[in-house]
CHARMM internal coordinates of N, CA and C (Angstrom, degrees):
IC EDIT
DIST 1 N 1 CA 1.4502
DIST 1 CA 1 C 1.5308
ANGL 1 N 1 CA 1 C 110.92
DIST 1 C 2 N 1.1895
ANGL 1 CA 1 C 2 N 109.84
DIHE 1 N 1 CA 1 C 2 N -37.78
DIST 2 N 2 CA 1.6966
ANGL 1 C 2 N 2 CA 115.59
DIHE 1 CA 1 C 2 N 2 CA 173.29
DIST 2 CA 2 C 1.4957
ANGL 2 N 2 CA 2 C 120.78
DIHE 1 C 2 N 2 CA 2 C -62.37
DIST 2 C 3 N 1.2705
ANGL 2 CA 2 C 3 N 105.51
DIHE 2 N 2 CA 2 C 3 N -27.75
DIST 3 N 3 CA 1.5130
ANGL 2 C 3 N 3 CA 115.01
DIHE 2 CA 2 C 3 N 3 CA 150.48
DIST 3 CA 3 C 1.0619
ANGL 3 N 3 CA 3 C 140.42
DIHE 2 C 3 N 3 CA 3 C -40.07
DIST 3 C 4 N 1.5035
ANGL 3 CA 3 C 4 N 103.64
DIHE 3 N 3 CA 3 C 4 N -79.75
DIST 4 N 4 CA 1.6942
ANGL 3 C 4 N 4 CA 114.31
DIHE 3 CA 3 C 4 N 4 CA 159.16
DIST 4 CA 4 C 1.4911
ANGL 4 N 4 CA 4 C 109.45
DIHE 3 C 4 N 4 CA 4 C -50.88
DIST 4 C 5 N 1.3746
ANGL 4 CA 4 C 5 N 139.19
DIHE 4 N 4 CA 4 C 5 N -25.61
DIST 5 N 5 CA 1.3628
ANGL 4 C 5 N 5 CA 140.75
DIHE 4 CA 4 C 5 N 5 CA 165.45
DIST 5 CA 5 C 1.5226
ANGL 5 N 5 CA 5 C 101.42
DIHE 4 C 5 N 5 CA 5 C -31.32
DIST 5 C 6 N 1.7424
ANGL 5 CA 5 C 6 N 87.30
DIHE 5 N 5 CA 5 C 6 N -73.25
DIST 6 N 6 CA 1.8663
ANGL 5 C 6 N 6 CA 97.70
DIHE 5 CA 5 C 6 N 6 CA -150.86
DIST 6 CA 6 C 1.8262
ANGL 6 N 6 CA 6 C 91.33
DIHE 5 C 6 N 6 CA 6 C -67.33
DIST 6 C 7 N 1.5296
ANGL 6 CA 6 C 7 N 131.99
DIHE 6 N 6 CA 6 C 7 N -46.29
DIST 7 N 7 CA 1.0234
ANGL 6 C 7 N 7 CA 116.45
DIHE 6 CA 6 C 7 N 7 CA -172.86
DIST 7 CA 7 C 1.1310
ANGL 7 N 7 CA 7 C 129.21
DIHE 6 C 7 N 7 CA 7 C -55.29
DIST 7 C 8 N 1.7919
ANGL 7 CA 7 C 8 N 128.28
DIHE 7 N 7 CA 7 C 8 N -10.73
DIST 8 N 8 CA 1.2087
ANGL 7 C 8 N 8 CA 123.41
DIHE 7 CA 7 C 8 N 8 CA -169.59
DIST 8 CA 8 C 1.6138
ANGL 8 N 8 CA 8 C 97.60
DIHE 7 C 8 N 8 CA 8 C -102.24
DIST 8 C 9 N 1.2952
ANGL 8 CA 8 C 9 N 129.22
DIHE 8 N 8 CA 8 C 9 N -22.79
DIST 9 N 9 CA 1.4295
ANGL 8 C 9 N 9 CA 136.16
DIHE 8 CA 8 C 9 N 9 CA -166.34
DIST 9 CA 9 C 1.9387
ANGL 9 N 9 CA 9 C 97.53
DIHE 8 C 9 N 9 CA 9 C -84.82
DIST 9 C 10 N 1.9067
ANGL 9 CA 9 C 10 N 99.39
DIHE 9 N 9 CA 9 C 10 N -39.07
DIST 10 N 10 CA 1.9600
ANGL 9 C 10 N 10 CA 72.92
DIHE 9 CA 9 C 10 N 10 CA 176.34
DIST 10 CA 10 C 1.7905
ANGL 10 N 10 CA 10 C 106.70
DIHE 9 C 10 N 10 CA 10 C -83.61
DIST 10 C 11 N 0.9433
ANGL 10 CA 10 C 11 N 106.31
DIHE 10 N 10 CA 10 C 11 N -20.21
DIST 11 N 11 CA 1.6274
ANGL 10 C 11 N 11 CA 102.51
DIHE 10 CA 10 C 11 N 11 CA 178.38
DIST 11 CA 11 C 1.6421
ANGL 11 N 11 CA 11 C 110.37
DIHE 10 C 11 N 11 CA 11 C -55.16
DIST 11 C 12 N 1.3210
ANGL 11 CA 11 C 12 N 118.66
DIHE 11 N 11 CA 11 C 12 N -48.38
DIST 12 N 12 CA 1.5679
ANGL 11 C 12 N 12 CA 129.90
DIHE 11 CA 11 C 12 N 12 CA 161.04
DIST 12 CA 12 C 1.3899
ANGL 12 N 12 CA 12 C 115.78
DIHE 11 C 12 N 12 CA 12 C -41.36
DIST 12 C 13 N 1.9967
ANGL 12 CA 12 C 13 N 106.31
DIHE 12 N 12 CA 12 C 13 N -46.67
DIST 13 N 13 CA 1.6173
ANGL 12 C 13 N 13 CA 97.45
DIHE 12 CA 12 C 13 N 13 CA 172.61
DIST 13 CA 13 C 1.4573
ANGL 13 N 13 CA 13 C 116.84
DIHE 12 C 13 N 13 CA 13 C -66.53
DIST 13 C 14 N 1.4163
ANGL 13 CA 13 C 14 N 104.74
DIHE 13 N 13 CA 13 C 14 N -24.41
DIST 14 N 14 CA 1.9888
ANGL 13 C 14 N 14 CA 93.13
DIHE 13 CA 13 C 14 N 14 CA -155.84
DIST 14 CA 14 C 1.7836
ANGL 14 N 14 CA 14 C 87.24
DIHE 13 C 14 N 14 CA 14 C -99.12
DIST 14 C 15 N 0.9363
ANGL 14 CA 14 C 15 N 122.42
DIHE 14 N 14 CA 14 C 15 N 19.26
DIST 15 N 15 CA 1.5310
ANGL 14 C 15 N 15 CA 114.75
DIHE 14 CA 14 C 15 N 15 CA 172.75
DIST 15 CA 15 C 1.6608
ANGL 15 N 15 CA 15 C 96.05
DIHE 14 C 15 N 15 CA 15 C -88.25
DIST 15 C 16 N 1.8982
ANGL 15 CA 15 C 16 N 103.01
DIHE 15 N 15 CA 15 C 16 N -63.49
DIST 16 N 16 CA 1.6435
ANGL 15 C 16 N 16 CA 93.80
DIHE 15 CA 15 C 16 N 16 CA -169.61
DIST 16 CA 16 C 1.5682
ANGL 16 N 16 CA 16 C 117.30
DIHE 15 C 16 N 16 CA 16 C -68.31
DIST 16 C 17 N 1.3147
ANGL 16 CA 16 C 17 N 102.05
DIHE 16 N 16 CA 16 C 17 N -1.06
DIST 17 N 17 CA 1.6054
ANGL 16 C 17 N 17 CA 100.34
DIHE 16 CA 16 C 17 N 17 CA 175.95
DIST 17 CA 17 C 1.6019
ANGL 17 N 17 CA 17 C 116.72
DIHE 16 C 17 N 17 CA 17 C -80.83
DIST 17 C 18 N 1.6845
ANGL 17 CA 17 C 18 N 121.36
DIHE 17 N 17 CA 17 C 18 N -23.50
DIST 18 N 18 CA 1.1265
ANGL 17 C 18 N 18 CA 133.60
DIHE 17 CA 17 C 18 N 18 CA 177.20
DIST 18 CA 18 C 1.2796
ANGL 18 N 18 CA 18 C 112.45
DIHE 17 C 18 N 18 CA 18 C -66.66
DIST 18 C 19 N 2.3003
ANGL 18 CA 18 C 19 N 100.62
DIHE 18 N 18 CA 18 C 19 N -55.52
DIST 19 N 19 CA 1.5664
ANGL 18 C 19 N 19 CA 103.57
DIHE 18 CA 18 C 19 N 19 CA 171.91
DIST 19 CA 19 C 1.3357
ANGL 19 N 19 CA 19 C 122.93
DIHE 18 C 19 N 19 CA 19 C -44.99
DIST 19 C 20 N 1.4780
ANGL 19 CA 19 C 20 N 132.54
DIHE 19 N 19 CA 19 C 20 N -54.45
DIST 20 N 20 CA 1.4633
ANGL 19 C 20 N 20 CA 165.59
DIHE 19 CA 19 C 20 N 20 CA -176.31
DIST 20 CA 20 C 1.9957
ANGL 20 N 20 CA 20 C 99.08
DIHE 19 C 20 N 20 CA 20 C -55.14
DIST 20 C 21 N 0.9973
ANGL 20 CA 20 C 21 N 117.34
DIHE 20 N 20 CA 20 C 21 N -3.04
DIST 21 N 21 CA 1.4539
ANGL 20 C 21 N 21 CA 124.35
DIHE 20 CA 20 C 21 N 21 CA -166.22
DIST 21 CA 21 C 1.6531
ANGL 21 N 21 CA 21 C 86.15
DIHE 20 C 21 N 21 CA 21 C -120.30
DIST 21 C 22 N 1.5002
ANGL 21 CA 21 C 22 N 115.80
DIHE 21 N 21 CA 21 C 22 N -72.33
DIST 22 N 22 CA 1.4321
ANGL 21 C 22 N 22 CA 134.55
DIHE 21 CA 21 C 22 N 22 CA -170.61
DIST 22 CA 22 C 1.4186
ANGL 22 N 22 CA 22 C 110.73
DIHE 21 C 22 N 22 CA 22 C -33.81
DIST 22 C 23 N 1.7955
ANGL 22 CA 22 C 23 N 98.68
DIHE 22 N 22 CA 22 C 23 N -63.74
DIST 23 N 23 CA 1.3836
ANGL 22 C 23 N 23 CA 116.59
DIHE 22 CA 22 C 23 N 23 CA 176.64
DIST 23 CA 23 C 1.2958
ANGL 23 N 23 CA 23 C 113.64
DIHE 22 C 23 N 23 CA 23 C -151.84
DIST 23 C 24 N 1.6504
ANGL 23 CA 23 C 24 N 119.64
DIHE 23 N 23 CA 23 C 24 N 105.28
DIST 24 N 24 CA 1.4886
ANGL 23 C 24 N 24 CA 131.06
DIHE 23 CA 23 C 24 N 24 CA 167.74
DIST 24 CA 24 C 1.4292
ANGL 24 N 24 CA 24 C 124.12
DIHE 23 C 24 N 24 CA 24 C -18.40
DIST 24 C 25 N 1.2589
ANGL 24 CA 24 C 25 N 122.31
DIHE 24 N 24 CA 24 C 25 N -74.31
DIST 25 N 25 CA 1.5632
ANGL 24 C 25 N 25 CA 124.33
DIHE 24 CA 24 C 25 N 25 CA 174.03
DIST 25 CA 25 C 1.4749
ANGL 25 N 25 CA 25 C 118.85
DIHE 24 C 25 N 25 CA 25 C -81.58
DIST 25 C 26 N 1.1880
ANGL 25 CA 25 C 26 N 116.12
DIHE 25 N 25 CA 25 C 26 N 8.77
DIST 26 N 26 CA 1.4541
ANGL 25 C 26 N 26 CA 119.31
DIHE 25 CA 25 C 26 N 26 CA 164.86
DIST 26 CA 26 C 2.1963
ANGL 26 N 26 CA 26 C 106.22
DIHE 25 C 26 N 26 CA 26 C -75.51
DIST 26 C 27 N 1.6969
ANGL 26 CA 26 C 27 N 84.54
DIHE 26 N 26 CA 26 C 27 N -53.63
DIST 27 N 27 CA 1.5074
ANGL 26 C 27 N 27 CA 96.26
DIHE 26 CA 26 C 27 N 27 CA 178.40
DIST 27 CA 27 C 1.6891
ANGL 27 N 27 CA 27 C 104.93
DIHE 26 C 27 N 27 CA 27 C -47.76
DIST 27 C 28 N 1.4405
ANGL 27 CA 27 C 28 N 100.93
DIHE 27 N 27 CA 27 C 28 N -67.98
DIST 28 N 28 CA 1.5490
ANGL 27 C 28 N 28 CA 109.34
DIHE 27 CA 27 C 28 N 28 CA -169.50
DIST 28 CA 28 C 1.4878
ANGL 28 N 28 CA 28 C 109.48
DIHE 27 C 28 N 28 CA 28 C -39.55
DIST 28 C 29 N 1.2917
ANGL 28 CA 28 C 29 N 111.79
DIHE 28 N 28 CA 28 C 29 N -35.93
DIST 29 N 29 CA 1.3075
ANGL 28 C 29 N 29 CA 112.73
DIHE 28 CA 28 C 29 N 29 CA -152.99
DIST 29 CA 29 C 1.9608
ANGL 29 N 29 CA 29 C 98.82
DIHE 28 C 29 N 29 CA 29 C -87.32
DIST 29 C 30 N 1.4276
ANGL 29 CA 29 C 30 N 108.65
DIHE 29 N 29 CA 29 C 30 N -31.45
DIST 30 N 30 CA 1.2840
ANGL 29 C 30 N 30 CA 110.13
DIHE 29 CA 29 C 30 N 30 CA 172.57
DIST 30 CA 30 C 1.4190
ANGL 30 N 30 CA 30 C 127.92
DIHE 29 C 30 N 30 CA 30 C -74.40
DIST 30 C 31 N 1.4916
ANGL 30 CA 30 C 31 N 101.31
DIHE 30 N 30 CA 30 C 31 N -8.98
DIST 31 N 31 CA 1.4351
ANGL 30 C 31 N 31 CA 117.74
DIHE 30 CA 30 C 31 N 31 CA 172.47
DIST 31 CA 31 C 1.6113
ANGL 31 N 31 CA 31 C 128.05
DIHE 30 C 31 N 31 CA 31 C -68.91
DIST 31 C 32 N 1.8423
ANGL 31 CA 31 C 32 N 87.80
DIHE 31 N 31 CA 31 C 32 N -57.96
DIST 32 N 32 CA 1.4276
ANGL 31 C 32 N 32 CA 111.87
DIHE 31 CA 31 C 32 N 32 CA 172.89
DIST 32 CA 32 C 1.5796
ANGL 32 N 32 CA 32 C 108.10
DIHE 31 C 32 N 32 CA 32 C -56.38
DIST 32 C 33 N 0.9696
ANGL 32 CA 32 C 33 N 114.66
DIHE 32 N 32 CA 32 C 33 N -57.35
DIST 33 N 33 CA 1.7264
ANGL 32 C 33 N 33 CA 115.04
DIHE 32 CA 32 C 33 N 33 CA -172.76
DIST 33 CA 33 C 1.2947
ANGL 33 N 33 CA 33 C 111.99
DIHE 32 C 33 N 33 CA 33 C -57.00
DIST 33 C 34 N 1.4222
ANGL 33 CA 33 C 34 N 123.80
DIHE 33 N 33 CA 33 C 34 N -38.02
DIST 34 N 34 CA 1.8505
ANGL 33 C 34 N 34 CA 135.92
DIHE 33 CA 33 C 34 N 34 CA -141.09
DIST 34 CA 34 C 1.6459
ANGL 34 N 34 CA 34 C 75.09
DIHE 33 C 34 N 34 CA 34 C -109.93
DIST 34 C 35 N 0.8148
ANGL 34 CA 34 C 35 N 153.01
DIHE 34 N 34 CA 34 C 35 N -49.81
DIST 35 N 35 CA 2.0060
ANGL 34 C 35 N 35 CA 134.59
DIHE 34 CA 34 C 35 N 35 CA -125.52
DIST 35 CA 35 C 1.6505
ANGL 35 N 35 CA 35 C 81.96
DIHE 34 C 35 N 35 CA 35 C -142.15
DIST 35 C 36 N 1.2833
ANGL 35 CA 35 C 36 N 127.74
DIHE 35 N 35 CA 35 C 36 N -52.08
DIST 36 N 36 CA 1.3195
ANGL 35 C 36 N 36 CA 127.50
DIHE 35 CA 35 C 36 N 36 CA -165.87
DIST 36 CA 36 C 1.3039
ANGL 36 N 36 CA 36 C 119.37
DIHE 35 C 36 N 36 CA 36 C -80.19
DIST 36 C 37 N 1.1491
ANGL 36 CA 36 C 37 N 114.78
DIHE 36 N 36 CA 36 C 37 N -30.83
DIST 37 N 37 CA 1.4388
ANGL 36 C 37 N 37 CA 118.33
DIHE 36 CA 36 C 37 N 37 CA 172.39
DIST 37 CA 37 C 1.7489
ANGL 37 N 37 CA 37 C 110.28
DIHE 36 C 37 N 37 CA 37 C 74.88
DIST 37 C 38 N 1.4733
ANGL 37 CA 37 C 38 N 88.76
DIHE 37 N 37 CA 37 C 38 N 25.10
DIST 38 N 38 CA 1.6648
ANGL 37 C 38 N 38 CA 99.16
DIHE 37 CA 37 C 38 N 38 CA 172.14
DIST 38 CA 38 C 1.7080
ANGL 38 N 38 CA 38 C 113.00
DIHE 37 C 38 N 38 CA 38 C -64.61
DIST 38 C 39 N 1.5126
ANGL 38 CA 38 C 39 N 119.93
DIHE 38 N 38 CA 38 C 39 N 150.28
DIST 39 N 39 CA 1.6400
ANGL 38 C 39 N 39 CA 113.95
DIHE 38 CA 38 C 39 N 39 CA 137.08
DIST 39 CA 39 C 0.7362
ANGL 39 N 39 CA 39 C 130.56
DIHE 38 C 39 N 39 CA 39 C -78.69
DIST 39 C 40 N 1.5311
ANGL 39 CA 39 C 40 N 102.21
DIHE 39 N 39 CA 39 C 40 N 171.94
DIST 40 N 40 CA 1.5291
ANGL 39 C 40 N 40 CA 99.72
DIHE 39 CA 39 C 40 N 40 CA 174.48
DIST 40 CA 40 C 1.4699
ANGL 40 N 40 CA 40 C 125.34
DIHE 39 C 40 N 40 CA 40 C -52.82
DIST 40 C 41 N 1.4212
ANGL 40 CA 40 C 41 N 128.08
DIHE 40 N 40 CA 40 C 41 N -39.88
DIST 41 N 41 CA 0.9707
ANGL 40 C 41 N 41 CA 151.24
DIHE 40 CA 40 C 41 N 41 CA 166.83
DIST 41 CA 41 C 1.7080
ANGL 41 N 41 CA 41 C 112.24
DIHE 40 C 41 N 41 CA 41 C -28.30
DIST 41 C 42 N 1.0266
ANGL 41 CA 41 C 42 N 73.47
DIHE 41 N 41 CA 41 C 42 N -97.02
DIST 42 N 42 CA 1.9073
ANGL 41 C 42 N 42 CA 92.31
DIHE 41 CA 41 C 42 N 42 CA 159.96
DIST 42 CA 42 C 1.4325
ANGL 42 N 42 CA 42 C 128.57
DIHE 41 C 42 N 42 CA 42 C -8.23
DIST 42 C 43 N 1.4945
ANGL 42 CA 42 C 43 N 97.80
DIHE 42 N 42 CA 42 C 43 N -46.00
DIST 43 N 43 CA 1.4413
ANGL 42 C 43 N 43 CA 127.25
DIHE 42 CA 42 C 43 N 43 CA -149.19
DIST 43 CA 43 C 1.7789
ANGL 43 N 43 CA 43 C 76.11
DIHE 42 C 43 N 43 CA 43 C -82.86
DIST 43 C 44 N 1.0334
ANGL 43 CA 43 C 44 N 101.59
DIHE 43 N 43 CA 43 C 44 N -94.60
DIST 44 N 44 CA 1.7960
ANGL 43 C 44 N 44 CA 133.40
DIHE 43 CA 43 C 44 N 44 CA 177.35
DIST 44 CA 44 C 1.4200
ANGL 44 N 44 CA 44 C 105.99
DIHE 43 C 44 N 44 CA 44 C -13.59
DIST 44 C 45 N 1.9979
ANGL 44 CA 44 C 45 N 110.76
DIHE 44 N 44 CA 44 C 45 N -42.65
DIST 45 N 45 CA 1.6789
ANGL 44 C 45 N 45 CA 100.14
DIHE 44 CA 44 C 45 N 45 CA -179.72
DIST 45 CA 45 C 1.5873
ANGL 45 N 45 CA 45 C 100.53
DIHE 44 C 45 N 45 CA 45 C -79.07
DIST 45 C 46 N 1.5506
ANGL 45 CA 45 C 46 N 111.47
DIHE 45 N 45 CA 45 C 46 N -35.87
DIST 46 N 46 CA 2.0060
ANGL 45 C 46 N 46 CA 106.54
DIHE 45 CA 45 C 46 N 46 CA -179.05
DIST 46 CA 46 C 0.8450
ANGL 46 N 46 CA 46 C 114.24
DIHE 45 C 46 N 46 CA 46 C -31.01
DIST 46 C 47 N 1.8399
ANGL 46 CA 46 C 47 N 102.90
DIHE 46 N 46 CA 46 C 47 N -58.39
DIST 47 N 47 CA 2.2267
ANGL 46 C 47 N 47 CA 109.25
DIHE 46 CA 46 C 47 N 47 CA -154.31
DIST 47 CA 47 C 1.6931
ANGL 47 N 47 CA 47 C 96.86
DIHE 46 C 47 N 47 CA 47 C -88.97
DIST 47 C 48 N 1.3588
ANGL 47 CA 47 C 48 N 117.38
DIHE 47 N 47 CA 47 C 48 N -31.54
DIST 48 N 48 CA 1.3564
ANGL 47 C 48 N 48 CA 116.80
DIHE 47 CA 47 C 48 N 48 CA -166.12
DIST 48 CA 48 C 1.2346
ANGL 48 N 48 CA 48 C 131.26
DIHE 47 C 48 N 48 CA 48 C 73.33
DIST 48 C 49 N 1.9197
ANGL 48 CA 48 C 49 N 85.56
DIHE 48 N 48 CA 48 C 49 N 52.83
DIST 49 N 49 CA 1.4248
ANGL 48 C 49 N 49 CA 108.64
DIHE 48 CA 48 C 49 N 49 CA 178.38
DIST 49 CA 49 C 1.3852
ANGL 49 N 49 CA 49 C 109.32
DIHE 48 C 49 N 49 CA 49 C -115.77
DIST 49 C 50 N 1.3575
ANGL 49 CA 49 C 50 N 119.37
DIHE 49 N 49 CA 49 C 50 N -143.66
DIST 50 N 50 CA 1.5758
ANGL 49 C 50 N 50 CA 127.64
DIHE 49 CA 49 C 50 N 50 CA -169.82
DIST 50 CA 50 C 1.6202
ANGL 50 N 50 CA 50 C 90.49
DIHE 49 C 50 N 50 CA 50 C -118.07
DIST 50 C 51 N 1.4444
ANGL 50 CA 50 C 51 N 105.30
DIHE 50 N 50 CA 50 C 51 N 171.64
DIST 51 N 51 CA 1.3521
ANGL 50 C 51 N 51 CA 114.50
DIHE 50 CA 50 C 51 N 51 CA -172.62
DIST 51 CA 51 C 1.5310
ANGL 51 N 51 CA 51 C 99.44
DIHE 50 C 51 N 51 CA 51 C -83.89
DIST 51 C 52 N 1.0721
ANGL 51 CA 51 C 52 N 112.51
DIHE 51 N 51 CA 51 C 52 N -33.76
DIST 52 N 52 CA 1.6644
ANGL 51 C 52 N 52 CA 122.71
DIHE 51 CA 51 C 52 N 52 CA -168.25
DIST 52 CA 52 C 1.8338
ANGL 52 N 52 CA 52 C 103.96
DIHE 51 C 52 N 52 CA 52 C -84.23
DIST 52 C 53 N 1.5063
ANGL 52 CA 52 C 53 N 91.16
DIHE 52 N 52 CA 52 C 53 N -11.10
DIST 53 N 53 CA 2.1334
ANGL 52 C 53 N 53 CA 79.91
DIHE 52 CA 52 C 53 N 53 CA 177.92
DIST 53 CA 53 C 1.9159
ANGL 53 N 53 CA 53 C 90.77
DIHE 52 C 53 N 53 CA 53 C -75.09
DIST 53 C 54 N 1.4111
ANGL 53 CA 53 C 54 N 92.53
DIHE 53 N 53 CA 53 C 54 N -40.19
DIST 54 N 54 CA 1.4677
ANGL 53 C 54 N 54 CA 91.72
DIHE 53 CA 53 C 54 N 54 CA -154.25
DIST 54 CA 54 C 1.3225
ANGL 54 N 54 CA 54 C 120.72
DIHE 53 C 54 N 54 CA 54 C -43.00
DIST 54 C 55 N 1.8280
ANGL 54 CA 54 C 55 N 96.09
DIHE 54 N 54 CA 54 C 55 N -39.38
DIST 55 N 55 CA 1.8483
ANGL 54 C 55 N 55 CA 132.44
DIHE 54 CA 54 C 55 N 55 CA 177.52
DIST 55 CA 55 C 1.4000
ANGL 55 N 55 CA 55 C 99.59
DIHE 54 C 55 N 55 CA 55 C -38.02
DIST 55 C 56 N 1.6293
ANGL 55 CA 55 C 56 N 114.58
DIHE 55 N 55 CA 55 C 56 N -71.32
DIST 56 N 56 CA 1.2062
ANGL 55 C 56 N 56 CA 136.44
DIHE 55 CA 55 C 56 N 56 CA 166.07
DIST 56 CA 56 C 1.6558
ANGL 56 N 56 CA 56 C 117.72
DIHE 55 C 56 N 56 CA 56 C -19.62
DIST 56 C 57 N 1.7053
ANGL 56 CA 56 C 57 N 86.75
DIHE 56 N 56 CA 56 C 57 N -75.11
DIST 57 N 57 CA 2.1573
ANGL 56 C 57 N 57 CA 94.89
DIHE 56 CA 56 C 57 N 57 CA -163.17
DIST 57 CA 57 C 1.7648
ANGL 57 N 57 CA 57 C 84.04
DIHE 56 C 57 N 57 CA 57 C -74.53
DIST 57 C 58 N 1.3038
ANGL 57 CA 57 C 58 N 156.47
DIHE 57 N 57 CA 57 C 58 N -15.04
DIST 58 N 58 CA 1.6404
ANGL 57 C 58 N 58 CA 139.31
DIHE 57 CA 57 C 58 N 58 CA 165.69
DIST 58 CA 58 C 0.8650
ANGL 58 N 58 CA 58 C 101.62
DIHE 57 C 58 N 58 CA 58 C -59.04
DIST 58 C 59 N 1.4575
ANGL 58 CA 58 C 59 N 124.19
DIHE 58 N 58 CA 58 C 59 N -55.01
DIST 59 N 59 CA 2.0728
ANGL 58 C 59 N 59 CA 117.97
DIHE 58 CA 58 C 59 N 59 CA -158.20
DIST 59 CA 59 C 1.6390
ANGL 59 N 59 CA 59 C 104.17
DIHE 58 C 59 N 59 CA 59 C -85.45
DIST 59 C 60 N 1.6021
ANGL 59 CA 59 C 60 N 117.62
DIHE 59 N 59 CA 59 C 60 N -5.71
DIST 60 N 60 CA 1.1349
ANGL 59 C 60 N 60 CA 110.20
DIHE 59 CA 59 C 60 N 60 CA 159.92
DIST 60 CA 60 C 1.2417
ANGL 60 N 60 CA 60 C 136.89
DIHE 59 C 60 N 60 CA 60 C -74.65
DIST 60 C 61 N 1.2642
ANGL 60 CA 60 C 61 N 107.92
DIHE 60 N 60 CA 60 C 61 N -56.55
DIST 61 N 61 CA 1.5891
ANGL 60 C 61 N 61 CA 134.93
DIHE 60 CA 60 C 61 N 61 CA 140.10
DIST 61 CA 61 C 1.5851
ANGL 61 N 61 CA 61 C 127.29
DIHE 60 C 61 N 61 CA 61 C -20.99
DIST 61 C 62 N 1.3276
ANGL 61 CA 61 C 62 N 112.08
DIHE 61 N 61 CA 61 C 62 N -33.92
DIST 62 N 62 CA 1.4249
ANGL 61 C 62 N 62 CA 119.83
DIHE 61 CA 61 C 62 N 62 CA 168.67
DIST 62 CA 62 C 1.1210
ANGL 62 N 62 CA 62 C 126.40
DIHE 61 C 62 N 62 CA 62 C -78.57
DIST 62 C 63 N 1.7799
ANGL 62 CA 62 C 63 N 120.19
DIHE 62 N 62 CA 62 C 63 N -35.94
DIST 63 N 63 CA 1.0100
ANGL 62 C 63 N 63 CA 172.48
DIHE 62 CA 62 C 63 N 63 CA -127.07
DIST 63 CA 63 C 1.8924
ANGL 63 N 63 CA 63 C 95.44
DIHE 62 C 63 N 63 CA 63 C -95.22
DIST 63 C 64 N 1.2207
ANGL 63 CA 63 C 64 N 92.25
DIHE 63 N 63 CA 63 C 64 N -76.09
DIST 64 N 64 CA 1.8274
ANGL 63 C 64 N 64 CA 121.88
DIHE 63 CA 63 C 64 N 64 CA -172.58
DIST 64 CA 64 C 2.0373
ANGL 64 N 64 CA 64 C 89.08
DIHE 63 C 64 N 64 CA 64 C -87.79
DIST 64 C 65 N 0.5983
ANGL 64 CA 64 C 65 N 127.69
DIHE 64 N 64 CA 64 C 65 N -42.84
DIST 65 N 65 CA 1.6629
ANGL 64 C 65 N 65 CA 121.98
DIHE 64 CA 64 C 65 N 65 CA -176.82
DIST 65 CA 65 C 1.5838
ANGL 65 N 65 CA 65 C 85.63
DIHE 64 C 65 N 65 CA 65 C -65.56
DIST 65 C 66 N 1.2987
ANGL 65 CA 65 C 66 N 132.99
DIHE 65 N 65 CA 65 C 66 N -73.74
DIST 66 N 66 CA 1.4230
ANGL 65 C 66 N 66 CA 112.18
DIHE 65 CA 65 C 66 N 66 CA -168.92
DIST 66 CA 66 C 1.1254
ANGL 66 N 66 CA 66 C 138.54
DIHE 65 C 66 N 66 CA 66 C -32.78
DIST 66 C 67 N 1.6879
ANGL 66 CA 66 C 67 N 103.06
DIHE 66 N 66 CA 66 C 67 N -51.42
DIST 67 N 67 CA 1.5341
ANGL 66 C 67 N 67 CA 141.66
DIHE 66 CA 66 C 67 N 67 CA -177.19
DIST 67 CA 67 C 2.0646
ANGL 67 N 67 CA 67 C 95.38
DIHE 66 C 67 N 67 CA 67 C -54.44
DIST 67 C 68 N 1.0866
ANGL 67 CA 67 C 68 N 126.10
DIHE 67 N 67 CA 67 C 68 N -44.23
DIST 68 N 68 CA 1.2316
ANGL 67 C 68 N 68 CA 132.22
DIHE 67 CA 67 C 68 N 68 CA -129.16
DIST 68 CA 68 C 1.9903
ANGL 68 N 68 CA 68 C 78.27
DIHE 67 C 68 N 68 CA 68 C -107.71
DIST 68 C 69 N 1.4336
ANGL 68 CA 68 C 69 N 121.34
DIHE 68 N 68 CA 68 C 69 N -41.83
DIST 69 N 69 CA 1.0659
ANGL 68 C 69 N 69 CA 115.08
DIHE 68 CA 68 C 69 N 69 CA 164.69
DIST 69 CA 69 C 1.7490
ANGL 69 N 69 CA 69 C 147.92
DIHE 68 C 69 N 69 CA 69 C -65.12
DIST 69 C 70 N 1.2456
ANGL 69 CA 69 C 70 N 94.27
DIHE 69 N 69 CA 69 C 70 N -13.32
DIST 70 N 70 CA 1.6228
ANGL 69 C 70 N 70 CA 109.81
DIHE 69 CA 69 C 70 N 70 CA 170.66
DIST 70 CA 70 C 0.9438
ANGL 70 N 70 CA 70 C 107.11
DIHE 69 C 70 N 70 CA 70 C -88.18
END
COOR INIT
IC SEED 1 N 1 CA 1 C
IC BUILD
């Protein structure tokens, strides 16, 4: 079981490392939300975007992180 542990946690790394390659603030932004426990808010004053890009680059980000996990 500790196996499948570590295998699902580097598969998680080399996904946001692909996103984070693909598209910079997609990664960042999947970081902050997923590990950081940022809001949206939050997010939007960091990068110095809109609340609704963020809406956007999250459900994108989830989107391609899923895809990249099956």
């Amino acid at each position: 079981m500790l196996r499948t542990a570590r295998k699902t946690v580097l598969r998680v790394h080399e996904a946001l490392e692909d996103l984070e390659k693909a598209d910079p603030r997609l990664g960042q932004v999947a970081q902050m939300r997923y590990f950081g426990g940022y809001t949206e808010q939050e997010i939007a004053e960091t990068l110095d975007v809109t609340e609704r890009t963020v809406q956007r680059d999250w459900e994108k980000a989830r989107l391609i992180l899923a895809e990249s996990l099956r």
